[in-house]
C-alpha positions in Angstrom: 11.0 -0.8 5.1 11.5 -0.9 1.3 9.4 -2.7 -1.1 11.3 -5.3 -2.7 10.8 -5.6 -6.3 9.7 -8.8 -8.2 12.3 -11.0 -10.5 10.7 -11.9 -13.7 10.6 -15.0 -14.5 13.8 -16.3 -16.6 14.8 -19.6 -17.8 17.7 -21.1 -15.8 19.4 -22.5 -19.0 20.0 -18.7 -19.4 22.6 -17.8 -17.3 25.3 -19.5 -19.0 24.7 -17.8 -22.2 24.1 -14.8 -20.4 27.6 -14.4 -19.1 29.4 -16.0 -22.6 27.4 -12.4 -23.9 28.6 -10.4 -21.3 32.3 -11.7 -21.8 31.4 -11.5 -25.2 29.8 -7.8 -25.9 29.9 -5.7 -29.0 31.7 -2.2 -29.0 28.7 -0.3 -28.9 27.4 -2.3 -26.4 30.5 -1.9 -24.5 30.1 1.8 -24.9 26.7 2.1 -23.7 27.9 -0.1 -20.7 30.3 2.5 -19.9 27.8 5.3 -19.3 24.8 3.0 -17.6 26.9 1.2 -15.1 27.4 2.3 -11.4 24.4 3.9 -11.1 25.7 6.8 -13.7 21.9 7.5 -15.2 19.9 8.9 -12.5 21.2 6.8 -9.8 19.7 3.7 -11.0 20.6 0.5 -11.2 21.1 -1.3 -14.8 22.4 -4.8 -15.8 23.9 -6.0 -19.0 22.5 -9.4 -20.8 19.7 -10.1 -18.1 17.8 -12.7 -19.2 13.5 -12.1 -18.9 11.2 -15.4 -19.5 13.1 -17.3 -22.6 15.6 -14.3 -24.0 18.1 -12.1 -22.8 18.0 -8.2 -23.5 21.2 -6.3 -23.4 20.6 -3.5 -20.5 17.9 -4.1 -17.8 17.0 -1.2 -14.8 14.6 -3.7 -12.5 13.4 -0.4 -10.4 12.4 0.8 -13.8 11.1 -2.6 -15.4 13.0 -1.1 -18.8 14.9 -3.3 -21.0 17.5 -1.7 -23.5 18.4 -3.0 -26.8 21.2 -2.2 -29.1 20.4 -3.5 -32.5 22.7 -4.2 -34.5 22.6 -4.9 -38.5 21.6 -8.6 -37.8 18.2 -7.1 -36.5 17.6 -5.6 -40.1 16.8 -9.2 -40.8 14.4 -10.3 -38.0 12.8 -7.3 -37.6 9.3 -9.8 -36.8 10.9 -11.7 -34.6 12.3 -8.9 -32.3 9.4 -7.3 -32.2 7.1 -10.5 -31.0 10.0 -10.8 -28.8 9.3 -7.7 -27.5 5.2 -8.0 -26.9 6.1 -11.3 -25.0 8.5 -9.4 -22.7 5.9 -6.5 -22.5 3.5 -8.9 -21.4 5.1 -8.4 -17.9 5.2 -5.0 -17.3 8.5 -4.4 -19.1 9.3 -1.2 -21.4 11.6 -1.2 -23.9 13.8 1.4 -25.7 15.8 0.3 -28.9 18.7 2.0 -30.5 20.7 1.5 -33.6 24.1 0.3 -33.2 25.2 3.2 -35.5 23.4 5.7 -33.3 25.3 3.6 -29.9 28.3 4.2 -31.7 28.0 7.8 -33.6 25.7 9.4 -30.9 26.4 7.6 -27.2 26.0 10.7 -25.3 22.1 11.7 -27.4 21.1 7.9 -26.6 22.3 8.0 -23.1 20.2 11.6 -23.0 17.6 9.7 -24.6 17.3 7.1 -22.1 17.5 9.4 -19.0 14.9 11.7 -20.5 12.7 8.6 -21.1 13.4 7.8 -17.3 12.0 11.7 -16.6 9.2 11.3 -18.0 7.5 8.0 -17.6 9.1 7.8 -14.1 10.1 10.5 -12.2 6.8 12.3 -13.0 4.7 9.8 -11.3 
């Protein structure tokens, strides 16, 4: 018998907004999509604008409790915030691994290698 894995706790007001961001995704994130869905990175599973507590994160792996962001040049300007973002959402359990939408863009194959050799090693290891 498998061990199910906890849902983090997520405001329900969310979901809405969750789904006009996945209708509503930017080409990088689109791109990143691509290569994460259907189990493509190491067999597991990720989601796209998964809300956790009182924010969404743009790629979520629940077997992996990591949370991928794509910033984009918005983020230049709430650097703070994101990162206090961040602690909160690290608060249960939750890795993250940011990326540059120029780097999404310019380098999706390098980020994608980035995220499966984070995977490697802080996962498959144990």
């Amino acid at each position: 018998m498998s061990k199910r894995l906890p849902i983090l706790p997520y405001r329900q007001d969310l979901i809405q907004k969750a789904r006009w961001l996945r209708k509503h995704s930017t080409p990088r994130e689109i791109e990143i999509w691509k290569a994460l869905k259907g189990r493509q990175v190491l067999g597991y599973k990720f989601r796209r604008q998964q809300p956790i507590h009182r924010f969404i994160v743009d790629f979520y792996c629940r077997e992996l409790k990591l949370a991928i962001e794509i910033d984009g040049r918005s983020h230049d300007f709430k650097i703070k915030a994101d990162l206090e973002r961040q602690h909160m959402i690290e608060q249960f359990g939750v890795s993250f691994l940011r990326f540059s939408e120029g780097d999404a863009r310019n380098y999706t194959d390098s980020v994608v290698g980035e995220i499966e050799r984070w995977i490697q090693v802080h996962f498959e290891s144990k």
